[in-house]
VEXPAGU-362968 format. One line per 10 residues: number of its first residue (from 1); their letters; for each residue y, z, x of C-alpha. Coordinates in Angstrom, 1 decimal. Layout:
NUM> A> Y,Z,X; ...
END
This chain:
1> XXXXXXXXXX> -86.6,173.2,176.6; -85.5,169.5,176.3; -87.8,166.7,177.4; -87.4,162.8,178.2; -89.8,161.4,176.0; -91.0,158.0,175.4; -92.0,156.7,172.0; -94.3,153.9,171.9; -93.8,151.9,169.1; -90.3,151.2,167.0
11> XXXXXXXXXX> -92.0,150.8,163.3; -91.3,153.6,160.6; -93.0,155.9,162.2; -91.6,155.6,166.0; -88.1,156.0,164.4; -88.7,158.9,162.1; -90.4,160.8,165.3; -86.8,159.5,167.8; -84.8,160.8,164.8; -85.7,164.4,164.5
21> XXXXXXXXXX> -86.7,164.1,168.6; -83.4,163.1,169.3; -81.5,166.4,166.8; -83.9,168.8,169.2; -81.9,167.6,172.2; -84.6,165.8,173.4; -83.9,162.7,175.3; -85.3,159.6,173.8; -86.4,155.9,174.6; -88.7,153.6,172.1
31> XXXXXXXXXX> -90.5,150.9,173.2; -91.9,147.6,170.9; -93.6,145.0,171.6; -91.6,143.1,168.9; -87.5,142.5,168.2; -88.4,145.9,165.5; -86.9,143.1,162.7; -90.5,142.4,161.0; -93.5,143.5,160.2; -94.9,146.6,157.9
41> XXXXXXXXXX> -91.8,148.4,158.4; -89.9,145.3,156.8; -92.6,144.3,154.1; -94.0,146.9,152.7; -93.2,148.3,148.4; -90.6,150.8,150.0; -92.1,153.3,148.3; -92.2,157.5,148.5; -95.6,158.2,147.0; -96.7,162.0,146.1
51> XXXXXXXXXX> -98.2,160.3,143.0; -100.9,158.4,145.7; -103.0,161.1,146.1; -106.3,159.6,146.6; -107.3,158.1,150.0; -108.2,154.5,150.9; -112.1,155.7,151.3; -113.4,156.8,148.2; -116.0,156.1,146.2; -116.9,152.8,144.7
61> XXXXXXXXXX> -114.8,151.3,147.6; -117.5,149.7,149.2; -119.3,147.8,146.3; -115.6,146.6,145.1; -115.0,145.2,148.6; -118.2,143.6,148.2; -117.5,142.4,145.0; -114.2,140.8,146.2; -115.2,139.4,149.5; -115.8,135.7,147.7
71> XXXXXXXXXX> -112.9,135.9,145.9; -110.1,134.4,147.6; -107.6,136.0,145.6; -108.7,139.6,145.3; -106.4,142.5,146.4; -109.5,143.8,149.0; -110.3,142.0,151.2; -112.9,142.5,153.9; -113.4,139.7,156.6; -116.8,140.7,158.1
81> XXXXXXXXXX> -117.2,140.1,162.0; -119.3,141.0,165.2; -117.2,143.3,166.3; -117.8,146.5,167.5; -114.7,148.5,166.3; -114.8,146.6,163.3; -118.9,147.7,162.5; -117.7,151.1,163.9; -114.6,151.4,161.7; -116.7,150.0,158.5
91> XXXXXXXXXX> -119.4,152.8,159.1; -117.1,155.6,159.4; -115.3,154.1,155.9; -118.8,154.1,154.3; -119.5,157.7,155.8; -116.2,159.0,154.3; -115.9,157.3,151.5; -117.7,160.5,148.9; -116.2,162.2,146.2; -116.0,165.5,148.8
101> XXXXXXXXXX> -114.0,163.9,151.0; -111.5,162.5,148.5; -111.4,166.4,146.7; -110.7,167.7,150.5; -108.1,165.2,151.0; -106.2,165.2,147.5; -104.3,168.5,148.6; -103.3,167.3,152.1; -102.1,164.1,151.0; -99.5,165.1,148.2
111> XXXXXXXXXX> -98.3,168.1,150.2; -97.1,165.0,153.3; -95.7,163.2,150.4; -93.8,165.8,148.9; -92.6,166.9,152.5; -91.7,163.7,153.3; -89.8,163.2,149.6; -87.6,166.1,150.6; -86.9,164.7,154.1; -85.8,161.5,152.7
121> XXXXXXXXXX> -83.7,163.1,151.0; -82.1,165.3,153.2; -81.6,162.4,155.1; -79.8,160.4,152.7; -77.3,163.3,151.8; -76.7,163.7,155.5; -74.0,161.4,154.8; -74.7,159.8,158.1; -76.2,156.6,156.2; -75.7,154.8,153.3
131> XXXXXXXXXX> -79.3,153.1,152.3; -81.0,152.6,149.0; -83.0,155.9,147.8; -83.5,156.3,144.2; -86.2,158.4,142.0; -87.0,156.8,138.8; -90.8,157.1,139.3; -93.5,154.9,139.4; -95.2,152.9,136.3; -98.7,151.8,136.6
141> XXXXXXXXXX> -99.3,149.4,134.0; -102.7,148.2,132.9; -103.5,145.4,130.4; -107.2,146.8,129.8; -108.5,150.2,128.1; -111.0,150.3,130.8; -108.0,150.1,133.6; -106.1,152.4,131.3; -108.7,155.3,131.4; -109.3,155.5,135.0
151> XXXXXXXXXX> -105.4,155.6,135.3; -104.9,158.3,133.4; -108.1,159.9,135.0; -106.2,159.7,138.2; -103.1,161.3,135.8; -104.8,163.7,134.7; -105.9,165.0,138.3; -102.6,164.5,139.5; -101.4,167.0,136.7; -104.0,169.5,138.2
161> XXXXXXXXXX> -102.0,169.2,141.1; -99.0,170.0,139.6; -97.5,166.7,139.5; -95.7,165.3,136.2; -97.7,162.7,134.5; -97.7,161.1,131.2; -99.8,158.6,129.6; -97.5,155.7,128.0; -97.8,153.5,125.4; -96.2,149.7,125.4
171> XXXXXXXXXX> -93.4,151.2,123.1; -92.5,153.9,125.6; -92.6,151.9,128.7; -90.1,149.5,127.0; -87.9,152.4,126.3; -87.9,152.6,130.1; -87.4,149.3,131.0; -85.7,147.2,127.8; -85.0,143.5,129.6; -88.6,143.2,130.3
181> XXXXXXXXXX> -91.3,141.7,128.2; -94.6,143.6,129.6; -97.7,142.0,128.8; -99.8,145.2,129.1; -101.5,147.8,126.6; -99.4,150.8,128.4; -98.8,152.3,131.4; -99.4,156.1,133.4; -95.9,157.4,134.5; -95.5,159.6,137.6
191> XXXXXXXXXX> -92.2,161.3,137.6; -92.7,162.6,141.3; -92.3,159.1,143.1; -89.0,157.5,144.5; -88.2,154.1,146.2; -86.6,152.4,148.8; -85.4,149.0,150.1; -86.8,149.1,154.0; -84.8,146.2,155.1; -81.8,148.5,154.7
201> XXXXXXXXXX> -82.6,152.0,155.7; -84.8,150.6,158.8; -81.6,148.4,160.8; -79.4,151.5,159.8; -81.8,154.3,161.3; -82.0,152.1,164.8; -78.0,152.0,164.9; -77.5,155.7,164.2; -80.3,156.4,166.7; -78.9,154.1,169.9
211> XXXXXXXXXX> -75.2,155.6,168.7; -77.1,158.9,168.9; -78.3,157.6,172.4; -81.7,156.8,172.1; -82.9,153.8,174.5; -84.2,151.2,172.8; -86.7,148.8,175.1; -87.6,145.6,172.7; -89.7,142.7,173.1; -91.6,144.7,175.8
221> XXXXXXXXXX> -95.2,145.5,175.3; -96.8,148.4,177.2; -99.0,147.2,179.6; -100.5,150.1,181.0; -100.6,154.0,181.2; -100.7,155.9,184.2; -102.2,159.5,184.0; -103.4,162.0,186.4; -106.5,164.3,185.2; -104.8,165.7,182.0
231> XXXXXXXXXX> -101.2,164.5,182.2; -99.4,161.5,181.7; -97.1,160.1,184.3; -95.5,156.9,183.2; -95.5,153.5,181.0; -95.8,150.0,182.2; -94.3,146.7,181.5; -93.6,143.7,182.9; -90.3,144.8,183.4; -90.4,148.8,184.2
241> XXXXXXXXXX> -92.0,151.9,185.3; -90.6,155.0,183.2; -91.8,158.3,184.1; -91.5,160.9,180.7; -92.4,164.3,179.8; -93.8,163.6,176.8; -95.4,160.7,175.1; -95.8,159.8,171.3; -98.5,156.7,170.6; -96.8,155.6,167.2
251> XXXXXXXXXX> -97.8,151.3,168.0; -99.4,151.0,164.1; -102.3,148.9,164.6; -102.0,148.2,168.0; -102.4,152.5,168.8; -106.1,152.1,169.3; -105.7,149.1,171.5; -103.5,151.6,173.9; -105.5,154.6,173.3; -108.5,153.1,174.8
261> XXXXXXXXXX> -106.3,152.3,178.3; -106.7,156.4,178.0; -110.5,156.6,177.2; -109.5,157.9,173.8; -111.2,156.4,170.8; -109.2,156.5,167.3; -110.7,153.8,164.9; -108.3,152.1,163.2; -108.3,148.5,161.5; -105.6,146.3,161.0
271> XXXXXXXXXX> -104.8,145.8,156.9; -102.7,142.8,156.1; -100.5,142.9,153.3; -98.0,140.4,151.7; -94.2,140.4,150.3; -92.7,138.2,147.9; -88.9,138.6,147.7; -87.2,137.6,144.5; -83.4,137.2,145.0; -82.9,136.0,141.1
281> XXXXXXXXXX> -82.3,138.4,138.5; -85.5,139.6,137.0; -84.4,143.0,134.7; -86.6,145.0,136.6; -85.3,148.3,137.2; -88.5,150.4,137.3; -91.0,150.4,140.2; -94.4,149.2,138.8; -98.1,149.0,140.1; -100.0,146.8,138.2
291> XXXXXXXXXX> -102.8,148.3,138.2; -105.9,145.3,137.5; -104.1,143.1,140.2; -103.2,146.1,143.0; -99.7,144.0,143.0; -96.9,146.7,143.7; -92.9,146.1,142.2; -90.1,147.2,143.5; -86.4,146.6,142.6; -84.7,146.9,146.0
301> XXXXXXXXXX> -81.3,146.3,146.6; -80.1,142.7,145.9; -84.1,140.9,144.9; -86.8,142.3,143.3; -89.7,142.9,145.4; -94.0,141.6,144.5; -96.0,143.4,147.4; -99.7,143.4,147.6; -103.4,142.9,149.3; -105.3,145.2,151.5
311> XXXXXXXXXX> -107.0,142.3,154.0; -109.2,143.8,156.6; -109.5,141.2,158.9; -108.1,141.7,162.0; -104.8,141.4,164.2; -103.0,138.4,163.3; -100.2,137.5,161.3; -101.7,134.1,159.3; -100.3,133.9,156.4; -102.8,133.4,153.4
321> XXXXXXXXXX> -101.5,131.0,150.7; -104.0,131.9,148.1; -103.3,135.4,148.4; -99.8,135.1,148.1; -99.9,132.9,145.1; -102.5,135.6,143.8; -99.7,138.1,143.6; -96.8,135.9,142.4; -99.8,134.9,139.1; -100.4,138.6,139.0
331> XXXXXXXXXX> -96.2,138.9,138.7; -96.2,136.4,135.8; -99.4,138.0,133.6; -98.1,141.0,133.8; -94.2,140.1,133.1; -93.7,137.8,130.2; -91.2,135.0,131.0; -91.0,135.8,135.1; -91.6,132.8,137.1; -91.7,133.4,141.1
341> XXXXXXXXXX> -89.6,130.5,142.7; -91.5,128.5,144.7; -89.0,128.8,147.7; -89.9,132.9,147.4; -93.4,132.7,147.6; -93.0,129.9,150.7; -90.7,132.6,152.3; -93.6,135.0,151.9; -94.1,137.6,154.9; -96.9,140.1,155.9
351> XXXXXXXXXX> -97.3,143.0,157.9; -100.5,144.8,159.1; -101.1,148.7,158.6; -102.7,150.6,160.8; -106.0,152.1,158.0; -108.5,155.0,159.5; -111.9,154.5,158.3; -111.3,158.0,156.0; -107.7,157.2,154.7; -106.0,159.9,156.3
361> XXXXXXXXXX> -103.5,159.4,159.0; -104.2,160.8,162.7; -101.1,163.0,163.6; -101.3,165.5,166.8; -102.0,166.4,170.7; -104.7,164.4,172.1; -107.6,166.6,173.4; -107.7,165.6,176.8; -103.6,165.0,177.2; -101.1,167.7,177.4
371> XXXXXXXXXX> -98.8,165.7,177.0; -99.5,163.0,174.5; -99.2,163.1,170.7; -100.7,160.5,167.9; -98.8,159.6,164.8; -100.3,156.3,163.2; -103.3,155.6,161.2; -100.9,156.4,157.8; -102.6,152.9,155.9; -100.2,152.4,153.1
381> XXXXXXXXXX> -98.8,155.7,153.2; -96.7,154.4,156.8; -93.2,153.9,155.0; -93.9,157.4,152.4; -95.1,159.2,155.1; -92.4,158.1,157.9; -90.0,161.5,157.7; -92.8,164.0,157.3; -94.7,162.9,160.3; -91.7,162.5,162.6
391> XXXXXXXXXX> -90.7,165.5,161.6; -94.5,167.5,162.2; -94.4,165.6,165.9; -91.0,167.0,166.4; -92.5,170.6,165.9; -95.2,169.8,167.8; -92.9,168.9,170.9; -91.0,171.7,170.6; -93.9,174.1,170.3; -92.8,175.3,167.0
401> XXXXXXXXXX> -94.7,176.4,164.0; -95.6,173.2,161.8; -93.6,172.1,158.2; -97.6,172.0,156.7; -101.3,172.6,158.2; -102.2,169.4,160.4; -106.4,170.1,159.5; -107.9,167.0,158.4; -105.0,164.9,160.5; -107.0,165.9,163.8
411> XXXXX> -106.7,162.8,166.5; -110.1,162.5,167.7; -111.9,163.9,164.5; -114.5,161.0,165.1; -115.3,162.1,168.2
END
């Protein structure tokens, strides 16, 4: 049966879900708050991660975010406030964060990935696009043996999971990458990951999708919900009433903000991270994490990209100087010879994640809805996880069996 449905929200996420939406027949309109030019979508590594299999709440977590809270340039950042989502959201983390919940989750979160690898993929030899996908991998490089054992640690249980791994020494990775002078003691290789420049694949997917006839509503925040016992009528704005069969909540950070207008609590906190673009040739070819300063590297198509931070502190969009600088120092320890221009770190953007207090993403029907799905919540994952969970909301419209179980993605798991 095809349905009018209106997405909420125009990020990675929204799109993937309008994209396989729109080849069930269904009828489709998006709406943004923003032009859908910036933001996560825009600045994140670009990267398709089945090697980042361990979730955001794990243990140790909390005493390094204590740790780092009066470091100004540390790549966790916790801003503590009188809030009560944020105490909420930062006792759920503490709750979750236990070695349990990171074996339960291990499983769930490289099956996504992997589904979402293949998506991308499919995708890209639909021959409908022409973006930047490649698989070469994913170094993480670590200047210290103490760094260097709990990497491979994290190898080693990826390699339980049937993931390629190898533990590198300097010599190697400069057989991978020979126009680069690494200053590091070696590095753990995942074969399984892949990478992407998102400031080409994302204008791309919103042209294929209006040509496909998706409505596109920008610059036009939701400003209200209507609903009668357990259906949803219509959105709001300041501009338009539009009445829909179904609705996906896929607004990033701002979901929570929208799911309260329907008494629905999912606790989610906004985590800022940064981009520097490098537009000068830097011999980087391999995507890189480097792995003391949390600073991801990606070479994208046309610049080489220095992405980094996890900064709980709210919604806003101020730009940090030190923690920008942080990452471009980080660049140049770990890359012998790099200098960041100072026009690229100036030109330095940020975008805020949507982060569930456990690390998982919240993907399905609302309980109290029958018509109303959640996709957000995905932390750093959004821009990996973008196909696969577009393509389980899809199903879930259509009533059809699901790609992979949705246990431990349950909406209102936190009551």
């Amino acid at each position: 049966m095809k349905k009018e449905i209106v997405i909420i929200g125009g990020g990675i996420i929204g799109l993937c879900c309008a994209y396989y939406l729109q080849q069930d027949g269904h009828q489709v309109t998006i709406f943004d708050k923003s032009d859908i030019s910036s933001g996560a979508s825009f600045v994140n590594a670009g990267y398709i991660t089945p090697s980042h299999i361990i979730p955001l709440a794990a243990p140790g977590m909390i005493t390094k975010g204590l740790k780092w809270m009066f470091n100004a340039s540390s790549p966790f950042y916790v801003k503590p406030r009188l809030d009560a989502d944020f105490l909420k959201w930062s006792w759920l983390f503490k709750k979750s964060a236990t070695k349990k919940h990171v074996e339960r989750s291990i499983p769930i979160i490289k099956e996504i990935n992997l589904l979402s690898r293949e998506l991308y993929t499919d995708i890209f030899n639909s021959k409908d696009f022409d973006f930047h996908l490649e698989r070469k991998g994913l170094l993480m490089c670590y200047q210290t043996d103490k760094e260097g054992e709990a990497e491979w640690n994290m190898g080693k249980r990826a390699i339980d999971e049937g993931l390629k791994v190898q533990n590198l020494t300097k010599e190697e990775v400069k057989k991978l990458e020979p126009n680069v002078d690494f200053n590091i003691k070696g590095a753990v290789y995942f074969d399984s990951d892949a990478h992407m420049t998102p400031t080409n694949f994302m204008p791309q997917m919103i042209a294929f999708l209006q040509q496909k006839g998706v409505q596109f509503y920008t610059d036009e925040p939701i400003t209200d919900l209507q609903y009668t016992n357990d259906k949803i009528s219509s959105v709001q704005t300041l501009k338009r009433t539009l009445k829909a069969d179904e609705f996906i909540l896929s607004a990033g950070s701002w979901s929570s903000i929208l799911a309260k207008k329907l008494r629905i609590q999912i606790p989610l906190q906004a985590g800022k991270g940064y981009r520097i673009d490098v537009k000068e040739n830097t011999g980087i070819t391999m995507p890189a994490i480097l792995a003391e300063a949390k600073v991801a590297v990606t070479p994208m198509q046309g610049f080489t990209r220095f992405a980094g931070t996890m900064e709980i502190g709210g919604i806003n969009h101020t730009i940090n100087e030190t923690r920008v600088k942080a990452i471009a120092k980080a660049a140049e320890t770990f890359y012998n010879g790099l200098k960041i221009p100072e026009d690229a770190i100036k030109n330095a953007a940020c975008g805020l994640r949507p982060c569930s207090p456990d690390g998982l993403p919240y993907i399905g029907k609302a309980k109290n809805y029958t018509n109303l799905i959640v996709a957000t919540g995905h932390a750093m994952m959004g821009w990996s996880l973008g196909p696969a969970t577009g393509k389980l909301v899809s199903e879930l419209v259509g009533e059809k069996r699901t790609s992979m179980k949705l246990n431990g993605f349950e909406v209102e798991r936190f009551g």
